[in-house]
DSSP file (Angstrom, degrees, kcal/mol; ACC not computed):
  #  RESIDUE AA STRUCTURE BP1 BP2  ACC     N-H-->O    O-->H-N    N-H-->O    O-->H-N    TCO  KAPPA ALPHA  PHI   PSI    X-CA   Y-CA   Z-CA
    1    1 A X              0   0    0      0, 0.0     2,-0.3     0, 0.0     0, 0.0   0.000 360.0 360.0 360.0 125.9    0.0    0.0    0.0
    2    2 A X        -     0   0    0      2,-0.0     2,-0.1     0, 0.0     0, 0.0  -0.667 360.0-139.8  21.6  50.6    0.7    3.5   -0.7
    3    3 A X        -     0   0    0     -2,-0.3     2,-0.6     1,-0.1     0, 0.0  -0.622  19.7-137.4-100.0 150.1    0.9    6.5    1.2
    4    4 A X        -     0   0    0     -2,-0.1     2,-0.7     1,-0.0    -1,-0.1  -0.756  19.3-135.2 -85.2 101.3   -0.5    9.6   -0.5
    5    5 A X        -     0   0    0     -2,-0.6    -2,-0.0     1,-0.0    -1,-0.0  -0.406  23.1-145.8 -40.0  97.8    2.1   12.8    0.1
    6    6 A X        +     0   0    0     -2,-0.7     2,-0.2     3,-0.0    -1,-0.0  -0.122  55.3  51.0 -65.7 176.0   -0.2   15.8    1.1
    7    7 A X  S    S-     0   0    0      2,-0.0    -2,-0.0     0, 0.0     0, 0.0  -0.346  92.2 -36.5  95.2-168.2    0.8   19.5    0.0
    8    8 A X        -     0   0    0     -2,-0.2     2,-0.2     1,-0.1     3,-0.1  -0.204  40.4-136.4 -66.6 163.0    1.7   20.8   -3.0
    9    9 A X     >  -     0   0    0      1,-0.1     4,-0.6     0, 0.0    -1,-0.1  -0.618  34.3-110.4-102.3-162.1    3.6   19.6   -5.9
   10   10 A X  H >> S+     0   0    0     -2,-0.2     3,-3.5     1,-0.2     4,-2.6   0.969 113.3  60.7 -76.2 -48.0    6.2   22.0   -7.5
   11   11 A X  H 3> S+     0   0    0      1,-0.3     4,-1.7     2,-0.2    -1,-0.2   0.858 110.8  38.4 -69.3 -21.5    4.0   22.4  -10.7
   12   12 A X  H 3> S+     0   0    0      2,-0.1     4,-1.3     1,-0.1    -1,-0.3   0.774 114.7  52.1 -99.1  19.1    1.2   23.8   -8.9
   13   13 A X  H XX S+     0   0    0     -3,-3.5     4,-1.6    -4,-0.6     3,-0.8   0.937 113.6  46.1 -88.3 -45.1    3.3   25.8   -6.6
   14   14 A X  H 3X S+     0   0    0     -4,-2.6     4,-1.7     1,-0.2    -3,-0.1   0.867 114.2  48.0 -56.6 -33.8    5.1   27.2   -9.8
   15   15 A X  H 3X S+     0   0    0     -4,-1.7     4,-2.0    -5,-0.3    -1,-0.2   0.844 108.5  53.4 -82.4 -16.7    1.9   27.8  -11.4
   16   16 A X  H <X S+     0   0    0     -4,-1.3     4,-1.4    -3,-0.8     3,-0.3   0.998 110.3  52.8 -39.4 -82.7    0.2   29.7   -7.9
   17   17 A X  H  X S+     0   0    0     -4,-1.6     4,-1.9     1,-0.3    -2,-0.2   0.634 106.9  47.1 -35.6 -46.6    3.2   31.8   -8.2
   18   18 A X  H >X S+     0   0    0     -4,-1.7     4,-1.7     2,-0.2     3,-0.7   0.995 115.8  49.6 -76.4 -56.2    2.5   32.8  -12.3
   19   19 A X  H 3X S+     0   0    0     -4,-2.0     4,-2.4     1,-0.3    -2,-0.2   0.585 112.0  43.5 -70.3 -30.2   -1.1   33.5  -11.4
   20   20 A X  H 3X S+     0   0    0     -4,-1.4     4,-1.6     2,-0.2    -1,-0.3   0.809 111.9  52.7 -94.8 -41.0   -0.2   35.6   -8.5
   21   21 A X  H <X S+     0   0    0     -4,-1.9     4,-2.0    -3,-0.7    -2,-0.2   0.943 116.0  42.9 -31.1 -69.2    2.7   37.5  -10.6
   22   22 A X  H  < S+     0   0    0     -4,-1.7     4,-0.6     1,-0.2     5,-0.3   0.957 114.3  54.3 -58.7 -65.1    0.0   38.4  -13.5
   23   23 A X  H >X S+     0   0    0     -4,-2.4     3,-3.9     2,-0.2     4,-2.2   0.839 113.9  34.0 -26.2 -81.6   -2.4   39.2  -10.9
   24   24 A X  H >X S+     0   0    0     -4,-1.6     4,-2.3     1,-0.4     2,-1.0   0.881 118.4  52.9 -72.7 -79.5   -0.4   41.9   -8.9
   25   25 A X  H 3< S+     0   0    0     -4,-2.0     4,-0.4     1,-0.2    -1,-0.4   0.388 106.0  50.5 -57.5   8.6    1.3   43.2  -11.8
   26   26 A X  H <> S+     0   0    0     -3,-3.9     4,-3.3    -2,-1.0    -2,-0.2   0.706 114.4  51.0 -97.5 -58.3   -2.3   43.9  -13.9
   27   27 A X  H <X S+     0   0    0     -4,-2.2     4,-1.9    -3,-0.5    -2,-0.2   0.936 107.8  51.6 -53.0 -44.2   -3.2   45.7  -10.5
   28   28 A X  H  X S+     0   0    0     -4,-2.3     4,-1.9     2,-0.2    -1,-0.2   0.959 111.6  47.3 -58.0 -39.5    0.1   47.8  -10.6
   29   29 A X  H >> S+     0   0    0     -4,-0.4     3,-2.3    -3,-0.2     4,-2.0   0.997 106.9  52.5 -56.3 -69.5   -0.5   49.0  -14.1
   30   30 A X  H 3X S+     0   0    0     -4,-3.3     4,-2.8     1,-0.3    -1,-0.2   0.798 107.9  51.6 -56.0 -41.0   -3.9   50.0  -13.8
   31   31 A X  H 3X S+     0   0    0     -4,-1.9     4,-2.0    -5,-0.2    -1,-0.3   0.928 117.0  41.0 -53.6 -43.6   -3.1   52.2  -10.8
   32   32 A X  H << S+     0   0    0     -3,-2.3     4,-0.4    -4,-1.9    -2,-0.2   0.580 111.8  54.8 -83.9 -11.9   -0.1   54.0  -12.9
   33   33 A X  H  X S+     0   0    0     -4,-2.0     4,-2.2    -5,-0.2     3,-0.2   0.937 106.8  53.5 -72.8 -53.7   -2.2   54.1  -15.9
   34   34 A X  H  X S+     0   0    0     -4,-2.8     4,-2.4     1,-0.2    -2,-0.2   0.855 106.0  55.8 -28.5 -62.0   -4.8   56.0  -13.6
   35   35 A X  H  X S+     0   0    0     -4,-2.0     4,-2.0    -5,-0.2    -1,-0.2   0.694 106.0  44.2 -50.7 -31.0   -2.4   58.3  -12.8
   36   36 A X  H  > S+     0   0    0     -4,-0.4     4,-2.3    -3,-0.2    -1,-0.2   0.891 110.0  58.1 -61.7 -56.8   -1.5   59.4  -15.9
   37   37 A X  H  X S+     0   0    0     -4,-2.2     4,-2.4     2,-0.2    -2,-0.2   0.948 114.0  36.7   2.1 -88.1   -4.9   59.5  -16.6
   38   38 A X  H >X S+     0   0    0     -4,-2.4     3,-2.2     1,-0.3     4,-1.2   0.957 114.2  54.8 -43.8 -75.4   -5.4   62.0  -13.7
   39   39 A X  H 3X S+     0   0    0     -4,-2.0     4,-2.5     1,-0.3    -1,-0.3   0.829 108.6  51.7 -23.3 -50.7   -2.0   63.8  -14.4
   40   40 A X  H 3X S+     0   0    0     -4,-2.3     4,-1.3     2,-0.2    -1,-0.3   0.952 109.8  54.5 -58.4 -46.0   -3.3   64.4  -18.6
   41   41 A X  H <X S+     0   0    0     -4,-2.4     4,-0.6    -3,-2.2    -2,-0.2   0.560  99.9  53.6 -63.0 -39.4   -6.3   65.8  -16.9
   42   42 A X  H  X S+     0   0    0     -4,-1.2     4,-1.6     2,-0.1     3,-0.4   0.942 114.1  44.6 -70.1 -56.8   -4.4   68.4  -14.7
   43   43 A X  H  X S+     0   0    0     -4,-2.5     4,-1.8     1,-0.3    -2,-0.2   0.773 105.0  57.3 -73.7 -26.4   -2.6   69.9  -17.9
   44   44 A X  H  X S+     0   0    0     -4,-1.3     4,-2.5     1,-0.3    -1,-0.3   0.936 110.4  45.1 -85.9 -23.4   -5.5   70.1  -20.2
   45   45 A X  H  X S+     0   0    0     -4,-0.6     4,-1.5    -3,-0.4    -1,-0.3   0.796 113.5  53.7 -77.2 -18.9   -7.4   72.4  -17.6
   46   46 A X  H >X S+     0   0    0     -4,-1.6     3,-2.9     2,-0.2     4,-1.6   0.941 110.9  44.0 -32.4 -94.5   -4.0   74.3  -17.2
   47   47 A X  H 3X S+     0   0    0     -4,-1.8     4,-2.0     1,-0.2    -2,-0.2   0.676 115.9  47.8 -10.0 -77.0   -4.1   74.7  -20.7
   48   48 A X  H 3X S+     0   0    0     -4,-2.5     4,-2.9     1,-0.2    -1,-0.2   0.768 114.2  50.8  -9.4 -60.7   -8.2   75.6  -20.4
   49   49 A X  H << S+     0   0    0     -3,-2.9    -1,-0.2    -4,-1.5    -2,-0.2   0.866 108.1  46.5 -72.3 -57.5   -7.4   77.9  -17.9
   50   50 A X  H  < S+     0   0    0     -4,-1.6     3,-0.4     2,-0.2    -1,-0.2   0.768 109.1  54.7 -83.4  -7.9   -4.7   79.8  -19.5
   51   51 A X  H >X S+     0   0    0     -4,-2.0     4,-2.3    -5,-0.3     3,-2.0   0.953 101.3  55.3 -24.3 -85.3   -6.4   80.2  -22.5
   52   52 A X  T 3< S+     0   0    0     -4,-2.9     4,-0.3     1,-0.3    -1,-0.3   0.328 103.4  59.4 -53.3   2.7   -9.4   81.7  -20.9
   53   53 A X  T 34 S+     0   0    0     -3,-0.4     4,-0.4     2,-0.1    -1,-0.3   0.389 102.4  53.7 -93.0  -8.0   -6.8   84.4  -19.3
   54   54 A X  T X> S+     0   0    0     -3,-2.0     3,-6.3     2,-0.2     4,-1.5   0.819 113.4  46.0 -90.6 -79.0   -5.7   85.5  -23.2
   55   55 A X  T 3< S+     0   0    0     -4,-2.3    -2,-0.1     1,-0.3    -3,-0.1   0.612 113.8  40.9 -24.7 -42.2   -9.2   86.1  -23.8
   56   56 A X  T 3> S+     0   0    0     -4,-0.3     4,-2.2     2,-0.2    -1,-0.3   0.464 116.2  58.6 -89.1 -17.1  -10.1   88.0  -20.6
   57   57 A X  H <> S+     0   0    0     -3,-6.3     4,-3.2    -4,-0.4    27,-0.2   0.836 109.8  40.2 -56.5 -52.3   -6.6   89.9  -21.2
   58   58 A X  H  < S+     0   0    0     -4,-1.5     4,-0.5     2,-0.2    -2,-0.2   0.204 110.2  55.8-103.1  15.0   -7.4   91.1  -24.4
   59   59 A X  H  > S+     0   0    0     -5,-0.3     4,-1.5     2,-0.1    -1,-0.2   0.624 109.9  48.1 -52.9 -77.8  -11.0   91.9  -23.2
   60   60 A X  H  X S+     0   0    0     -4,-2.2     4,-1.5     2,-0.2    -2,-0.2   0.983 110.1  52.8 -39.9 -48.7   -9.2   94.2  -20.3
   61   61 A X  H >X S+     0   0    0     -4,-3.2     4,-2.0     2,-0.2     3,-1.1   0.890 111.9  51.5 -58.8 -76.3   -6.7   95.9  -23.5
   62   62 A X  H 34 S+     0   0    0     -4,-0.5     6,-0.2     1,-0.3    -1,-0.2   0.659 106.6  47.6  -2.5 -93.5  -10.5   96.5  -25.0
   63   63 A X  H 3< S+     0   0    0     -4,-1.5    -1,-0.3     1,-0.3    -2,-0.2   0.625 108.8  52.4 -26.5 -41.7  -11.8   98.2  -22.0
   64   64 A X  H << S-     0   0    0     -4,-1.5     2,-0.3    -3,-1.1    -1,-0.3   0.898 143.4 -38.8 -76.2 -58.5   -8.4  100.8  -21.6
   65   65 A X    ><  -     0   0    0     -4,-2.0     3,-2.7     1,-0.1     4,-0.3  -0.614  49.1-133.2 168.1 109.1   -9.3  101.6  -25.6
   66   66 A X  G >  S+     0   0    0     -2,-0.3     3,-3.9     1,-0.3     2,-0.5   0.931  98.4  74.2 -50.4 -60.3  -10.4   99.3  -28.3
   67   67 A X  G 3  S+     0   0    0      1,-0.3    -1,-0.3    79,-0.1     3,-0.1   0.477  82.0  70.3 -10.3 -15.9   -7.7  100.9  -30.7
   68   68 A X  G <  S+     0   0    0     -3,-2.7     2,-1.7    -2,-0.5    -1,-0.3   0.602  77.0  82.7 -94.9 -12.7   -5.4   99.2  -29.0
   69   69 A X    <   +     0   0    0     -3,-3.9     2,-0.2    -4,-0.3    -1,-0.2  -0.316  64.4 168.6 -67.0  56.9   -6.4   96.1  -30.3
   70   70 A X        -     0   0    0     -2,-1.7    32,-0.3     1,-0.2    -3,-0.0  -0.238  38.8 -71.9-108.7 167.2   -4.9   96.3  -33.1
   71   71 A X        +     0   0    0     -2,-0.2     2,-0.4    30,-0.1    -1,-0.2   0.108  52.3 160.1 -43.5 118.9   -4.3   93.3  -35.8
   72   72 A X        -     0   0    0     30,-0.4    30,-0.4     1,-0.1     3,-0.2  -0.971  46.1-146.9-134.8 161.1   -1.7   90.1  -35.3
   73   73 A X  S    S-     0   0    0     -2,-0.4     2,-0.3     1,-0.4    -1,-0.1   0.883  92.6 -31.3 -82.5 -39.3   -1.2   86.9  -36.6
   74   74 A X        +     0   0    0     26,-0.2    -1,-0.4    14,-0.1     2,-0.3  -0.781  65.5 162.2-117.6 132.1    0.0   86.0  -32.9
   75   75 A X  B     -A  100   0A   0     25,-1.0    25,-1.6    -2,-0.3    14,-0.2  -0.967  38.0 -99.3-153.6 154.3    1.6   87.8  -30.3
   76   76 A X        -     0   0    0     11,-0.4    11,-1.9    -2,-0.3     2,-0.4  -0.243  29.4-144.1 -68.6 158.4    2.0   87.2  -26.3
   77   77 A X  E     +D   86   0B   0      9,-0.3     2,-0.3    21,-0.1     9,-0.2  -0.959  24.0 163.2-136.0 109.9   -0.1   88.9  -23.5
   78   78 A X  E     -D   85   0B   0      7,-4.8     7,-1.0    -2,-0.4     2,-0.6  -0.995  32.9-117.3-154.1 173.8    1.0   90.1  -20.1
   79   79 A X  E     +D   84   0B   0     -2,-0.3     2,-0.2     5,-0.2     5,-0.2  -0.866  40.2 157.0-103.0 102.8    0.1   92.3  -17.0
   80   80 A X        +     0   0    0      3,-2.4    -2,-0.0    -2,-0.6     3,-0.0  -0.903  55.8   3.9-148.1 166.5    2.2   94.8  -16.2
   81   81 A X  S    S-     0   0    0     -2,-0.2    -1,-0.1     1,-0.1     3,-0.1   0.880 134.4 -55.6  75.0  53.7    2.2   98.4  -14.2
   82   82 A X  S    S+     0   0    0      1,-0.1     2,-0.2    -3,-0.0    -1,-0.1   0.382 122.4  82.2  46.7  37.8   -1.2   97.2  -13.6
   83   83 A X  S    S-     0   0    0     -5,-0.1    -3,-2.4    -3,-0.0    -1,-0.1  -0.930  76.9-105.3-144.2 166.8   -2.7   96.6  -17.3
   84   84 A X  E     +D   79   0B   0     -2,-0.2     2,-0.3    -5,-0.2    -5,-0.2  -0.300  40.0 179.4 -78.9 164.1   -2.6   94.2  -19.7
   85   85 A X  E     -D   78   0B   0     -7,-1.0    -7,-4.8    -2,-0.1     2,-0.6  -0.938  29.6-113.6-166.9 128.4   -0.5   95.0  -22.6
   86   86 A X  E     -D   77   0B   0     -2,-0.3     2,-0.4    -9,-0.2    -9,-0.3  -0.799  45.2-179.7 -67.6 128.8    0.4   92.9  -26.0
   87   87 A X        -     0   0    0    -11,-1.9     3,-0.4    -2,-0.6   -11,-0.4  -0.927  33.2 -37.0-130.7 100.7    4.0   91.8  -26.2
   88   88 A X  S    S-     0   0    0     -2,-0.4   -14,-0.1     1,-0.2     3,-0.1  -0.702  91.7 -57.8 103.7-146.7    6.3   90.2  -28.0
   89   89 A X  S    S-     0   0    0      1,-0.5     2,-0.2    -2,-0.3    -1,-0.2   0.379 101.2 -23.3-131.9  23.5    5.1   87.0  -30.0
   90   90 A X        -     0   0    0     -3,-0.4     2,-0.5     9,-0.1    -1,-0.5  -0.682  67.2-108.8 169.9 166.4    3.6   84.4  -27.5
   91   91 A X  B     -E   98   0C   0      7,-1.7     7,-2.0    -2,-0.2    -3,-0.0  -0.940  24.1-143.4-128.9 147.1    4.0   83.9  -24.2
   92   92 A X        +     0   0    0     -2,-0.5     6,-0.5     5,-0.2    -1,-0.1   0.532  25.5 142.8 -35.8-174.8    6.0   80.7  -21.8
   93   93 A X  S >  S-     0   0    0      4,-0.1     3,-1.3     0, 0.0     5,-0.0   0.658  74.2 -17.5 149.6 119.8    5.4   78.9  -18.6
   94   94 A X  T 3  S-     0   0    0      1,-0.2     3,-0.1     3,-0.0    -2,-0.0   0.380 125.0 -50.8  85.2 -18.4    5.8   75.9  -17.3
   95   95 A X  T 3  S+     0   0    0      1,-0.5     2,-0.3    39,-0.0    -1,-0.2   0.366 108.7 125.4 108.3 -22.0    6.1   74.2  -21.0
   96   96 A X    <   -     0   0    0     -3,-1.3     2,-0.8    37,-0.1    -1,-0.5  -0.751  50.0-150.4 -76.9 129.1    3.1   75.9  -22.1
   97   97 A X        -     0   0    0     35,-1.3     2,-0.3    -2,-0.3    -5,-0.2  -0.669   8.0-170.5-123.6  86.0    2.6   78.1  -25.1
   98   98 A X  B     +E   91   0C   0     -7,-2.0    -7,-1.7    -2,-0.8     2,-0.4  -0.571   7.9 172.1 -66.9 128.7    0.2   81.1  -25.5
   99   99 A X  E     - B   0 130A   0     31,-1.7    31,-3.1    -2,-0.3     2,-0.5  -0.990   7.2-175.0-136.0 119.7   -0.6   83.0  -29.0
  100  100 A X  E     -AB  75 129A   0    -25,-1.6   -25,-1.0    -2,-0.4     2,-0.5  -0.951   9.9-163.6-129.5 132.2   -3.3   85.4  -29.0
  101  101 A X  E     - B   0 128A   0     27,-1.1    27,-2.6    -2,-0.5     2,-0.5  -0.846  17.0-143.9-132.3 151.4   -4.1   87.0  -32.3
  102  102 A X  E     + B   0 127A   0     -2,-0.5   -30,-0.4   -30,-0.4    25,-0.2  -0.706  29.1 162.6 -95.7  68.7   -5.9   89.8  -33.2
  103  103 A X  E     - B   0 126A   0     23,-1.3    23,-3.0    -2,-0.5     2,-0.5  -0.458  39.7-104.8-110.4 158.1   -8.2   89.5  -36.8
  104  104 A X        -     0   0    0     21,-0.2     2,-0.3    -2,-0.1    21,-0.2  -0.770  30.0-123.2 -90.3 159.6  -11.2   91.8  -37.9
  105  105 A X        -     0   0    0     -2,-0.5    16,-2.6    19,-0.5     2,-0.4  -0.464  29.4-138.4 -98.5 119.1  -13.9   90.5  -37.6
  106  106 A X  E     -F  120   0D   0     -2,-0.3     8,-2.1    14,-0.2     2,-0.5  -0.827   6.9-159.3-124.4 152.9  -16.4   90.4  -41.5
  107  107 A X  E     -FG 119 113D   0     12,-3.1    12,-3.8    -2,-0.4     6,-0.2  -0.881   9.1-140.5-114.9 134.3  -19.8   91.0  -42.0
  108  108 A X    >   -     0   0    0      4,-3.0     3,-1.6    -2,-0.5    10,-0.1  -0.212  47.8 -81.6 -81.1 171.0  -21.9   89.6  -45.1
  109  109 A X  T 3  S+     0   0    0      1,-0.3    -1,-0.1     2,-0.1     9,-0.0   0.657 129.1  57.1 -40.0 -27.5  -24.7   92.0  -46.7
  110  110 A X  T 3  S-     0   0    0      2,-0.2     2,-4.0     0, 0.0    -1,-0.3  -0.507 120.3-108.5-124.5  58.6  -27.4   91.2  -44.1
  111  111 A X  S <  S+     0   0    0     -3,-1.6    -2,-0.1    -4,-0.2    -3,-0.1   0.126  74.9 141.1  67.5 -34.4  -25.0   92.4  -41.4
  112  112 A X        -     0   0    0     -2,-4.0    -4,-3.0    -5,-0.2     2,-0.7  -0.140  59.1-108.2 -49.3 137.3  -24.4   88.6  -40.1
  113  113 A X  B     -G  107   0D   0     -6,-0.2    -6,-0.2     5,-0.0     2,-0.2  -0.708  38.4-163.0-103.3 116.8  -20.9   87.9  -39.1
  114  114 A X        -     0   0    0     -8,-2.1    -8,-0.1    -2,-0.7     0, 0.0  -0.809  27.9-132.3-104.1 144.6  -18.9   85.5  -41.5
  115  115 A X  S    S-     0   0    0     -2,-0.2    -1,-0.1   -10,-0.1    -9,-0.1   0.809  93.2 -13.4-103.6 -38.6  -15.6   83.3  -41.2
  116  116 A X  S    S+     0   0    0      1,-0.2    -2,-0.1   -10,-0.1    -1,-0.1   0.764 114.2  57.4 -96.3 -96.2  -14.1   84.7  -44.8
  117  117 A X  S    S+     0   0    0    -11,-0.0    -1,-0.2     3,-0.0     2,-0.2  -0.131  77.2  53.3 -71.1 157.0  -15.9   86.3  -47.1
  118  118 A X  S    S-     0   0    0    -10,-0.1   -10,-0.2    -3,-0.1     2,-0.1  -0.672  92.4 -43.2 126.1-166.3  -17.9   89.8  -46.8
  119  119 A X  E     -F  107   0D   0    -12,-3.8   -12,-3.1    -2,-0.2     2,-0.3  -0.464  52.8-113.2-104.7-176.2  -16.5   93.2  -45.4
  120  120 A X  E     -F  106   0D   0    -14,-0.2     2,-0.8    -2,-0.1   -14,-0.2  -0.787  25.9-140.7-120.0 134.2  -14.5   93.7  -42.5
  121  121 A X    >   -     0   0    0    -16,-2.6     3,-1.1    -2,-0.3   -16,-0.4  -0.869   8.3-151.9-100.0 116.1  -16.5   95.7  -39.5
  122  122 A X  T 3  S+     0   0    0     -2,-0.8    -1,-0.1     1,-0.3     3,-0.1   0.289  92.0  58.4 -77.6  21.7  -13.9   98.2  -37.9
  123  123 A X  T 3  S+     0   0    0    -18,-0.1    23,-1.9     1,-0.1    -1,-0.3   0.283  97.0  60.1-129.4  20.9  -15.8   97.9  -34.9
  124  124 A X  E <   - C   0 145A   0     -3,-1.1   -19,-0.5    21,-0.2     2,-0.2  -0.867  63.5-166.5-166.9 138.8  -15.8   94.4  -34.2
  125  125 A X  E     - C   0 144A   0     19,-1.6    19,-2.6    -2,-0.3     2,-0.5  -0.923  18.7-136.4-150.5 144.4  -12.5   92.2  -33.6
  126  126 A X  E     -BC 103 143A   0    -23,-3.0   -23,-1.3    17,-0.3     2,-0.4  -0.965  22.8-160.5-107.0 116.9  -12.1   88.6  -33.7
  127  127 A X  E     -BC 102 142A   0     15,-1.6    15,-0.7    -2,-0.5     2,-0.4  -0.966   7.8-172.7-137.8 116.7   -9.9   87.5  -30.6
  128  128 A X  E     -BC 101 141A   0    -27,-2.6   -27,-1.1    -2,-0.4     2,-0.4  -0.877  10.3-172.1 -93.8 135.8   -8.1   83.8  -30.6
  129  129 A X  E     +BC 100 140A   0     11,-2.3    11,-1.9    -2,-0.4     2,-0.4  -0.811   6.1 176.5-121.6 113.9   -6.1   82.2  -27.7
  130  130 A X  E     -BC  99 139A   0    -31,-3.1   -31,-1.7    -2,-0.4     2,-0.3  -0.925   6.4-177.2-139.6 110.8   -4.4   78.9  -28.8
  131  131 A X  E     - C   0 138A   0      7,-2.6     7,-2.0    -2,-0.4     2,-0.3  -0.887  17.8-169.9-116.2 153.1   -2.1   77.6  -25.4
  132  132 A X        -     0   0    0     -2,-0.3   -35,-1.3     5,-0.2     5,-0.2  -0.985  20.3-174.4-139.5 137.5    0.0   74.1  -26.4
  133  133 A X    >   -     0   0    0     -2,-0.3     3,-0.6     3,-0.2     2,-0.4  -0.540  59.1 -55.5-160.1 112.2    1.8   71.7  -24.8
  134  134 A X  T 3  S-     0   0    0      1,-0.2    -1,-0.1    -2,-0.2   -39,-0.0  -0.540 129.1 -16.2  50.0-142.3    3.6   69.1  -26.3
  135  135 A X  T 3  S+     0   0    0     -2,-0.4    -1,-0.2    -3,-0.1     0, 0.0   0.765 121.3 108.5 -57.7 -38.6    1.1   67.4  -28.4
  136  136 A X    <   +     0   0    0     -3,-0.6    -3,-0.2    -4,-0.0     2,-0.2   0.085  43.4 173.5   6.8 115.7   -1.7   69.4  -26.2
  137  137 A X        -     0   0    0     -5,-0.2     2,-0.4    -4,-0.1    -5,-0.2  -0.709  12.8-178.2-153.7 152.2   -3.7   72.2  -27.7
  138  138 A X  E     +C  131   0A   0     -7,-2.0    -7,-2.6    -2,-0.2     2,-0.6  -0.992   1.9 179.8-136.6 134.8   -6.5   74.3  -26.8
  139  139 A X  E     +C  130   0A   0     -2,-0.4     2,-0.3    -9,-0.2    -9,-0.2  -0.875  13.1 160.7-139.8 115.4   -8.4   77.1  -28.5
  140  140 A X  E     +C  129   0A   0    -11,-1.9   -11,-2.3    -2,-0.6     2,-0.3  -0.881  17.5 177.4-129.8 143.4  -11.4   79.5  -27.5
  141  141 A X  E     +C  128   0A   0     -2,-0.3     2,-0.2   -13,-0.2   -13,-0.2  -0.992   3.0 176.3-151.1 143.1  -11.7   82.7  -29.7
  142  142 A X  E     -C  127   0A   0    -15,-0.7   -15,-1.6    -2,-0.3     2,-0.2  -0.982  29.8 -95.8-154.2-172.3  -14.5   85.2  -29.3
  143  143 A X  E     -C  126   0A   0     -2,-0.2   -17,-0.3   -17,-0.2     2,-0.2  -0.537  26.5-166.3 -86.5 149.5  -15.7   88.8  -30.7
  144  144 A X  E     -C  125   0A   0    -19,-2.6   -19,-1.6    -2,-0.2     2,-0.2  -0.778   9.2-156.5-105.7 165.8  -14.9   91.8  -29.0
  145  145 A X  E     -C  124   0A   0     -2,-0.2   -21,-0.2   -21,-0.2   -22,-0.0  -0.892  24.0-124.2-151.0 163.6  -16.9   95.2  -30.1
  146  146 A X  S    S+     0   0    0    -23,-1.9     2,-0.3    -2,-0.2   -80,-0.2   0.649 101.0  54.6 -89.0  -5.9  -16.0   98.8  -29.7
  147  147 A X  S    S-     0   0    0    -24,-0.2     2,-0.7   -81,-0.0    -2,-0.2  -0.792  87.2-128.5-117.2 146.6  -19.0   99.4  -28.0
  148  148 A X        -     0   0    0     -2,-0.3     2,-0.5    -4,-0.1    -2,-0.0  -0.963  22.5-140.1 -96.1 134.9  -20.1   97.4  -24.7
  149  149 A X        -     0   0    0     -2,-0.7     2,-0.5     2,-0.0    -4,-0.0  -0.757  16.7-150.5 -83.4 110.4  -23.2   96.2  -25.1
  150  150 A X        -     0   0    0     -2,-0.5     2,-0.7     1,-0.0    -2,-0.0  -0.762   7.5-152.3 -63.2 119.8  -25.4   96.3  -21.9
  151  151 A X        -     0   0    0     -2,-0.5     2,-0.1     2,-0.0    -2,-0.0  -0.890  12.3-151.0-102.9 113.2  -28.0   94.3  -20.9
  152  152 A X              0   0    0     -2,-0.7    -2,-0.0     1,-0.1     0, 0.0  -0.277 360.0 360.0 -71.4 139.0  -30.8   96.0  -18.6
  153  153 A X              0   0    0     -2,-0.1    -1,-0.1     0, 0.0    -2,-0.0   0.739 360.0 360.0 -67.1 360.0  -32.4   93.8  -16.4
């Protein structure tokens, strides 16, 4: 007669061992994939962020005297002696790239405002802010007018 050896053998200890490897390393990824995730997620609202400051720059430069708005293909934005002022041709930080450009703004026959053709309204300005980084980009553009338009409640 026999005796049966309890325990393991090698082959299923070796194969415990692969299962538990695959496991635990599936689990590592997905936490550092997540993070990346997250991490992509912080920059593109950077990005977002500083965008929406071009715009709201070149809104303030508007407000001081729409004339100062005056046309570029790009150029950089910054605050100092406590206004906004265009400068240079885009502006830095961090890895980040800002261009805000300055187009008029054209109007078709029934006054409606069109991307090409029709005539250019000197009282209306077309405002871009394009931030990139690396591969990254983000781009919000809207009109500015020489007049502010109120709305009473």
């Amino acid at each position: 007669m026999q005796k049966k050896l309890k325990g393991f053998s090698v082959i299923e200890l070796v194969l415990a061992a692969g299962l538990f490897s695959v496991f635990s390393l599936s689990i590592v990824l997905a936490i550092l994939q997540g993070s990346s995730a997250g991490q992509s997620g912080i920059r593109a609202e950077v990005a977002r962020q500083w965008a929406m400051e071009g715009l709201e720059a070149a809104r303030a430069v508007r407000s001081q005297s729409f004339d100062l708005l005056s046309d570029t293909s790009g150029s950089g934005i910054r605050f100092e002696d406590g206004k906004w002022e265009f400068s240079g041709e885009q502006d830095e930080w961090e890895g980040y790239t800002r261009t805000v450009s300055v187009q008029p703004a054209r109007r078709d026959e029934d006054g409606n405002i069109v991307a090409e053709e029709g005539d250019e309204d000197a009282d209306l300005k077309l405002i871009t802010s394009v931030v990139t980084k690396n591969n990254f980009s983000v781009e919000f553009s809207t009109y500015l007018s020489r007049r502010e338009i109120v709305v009473a409640p």
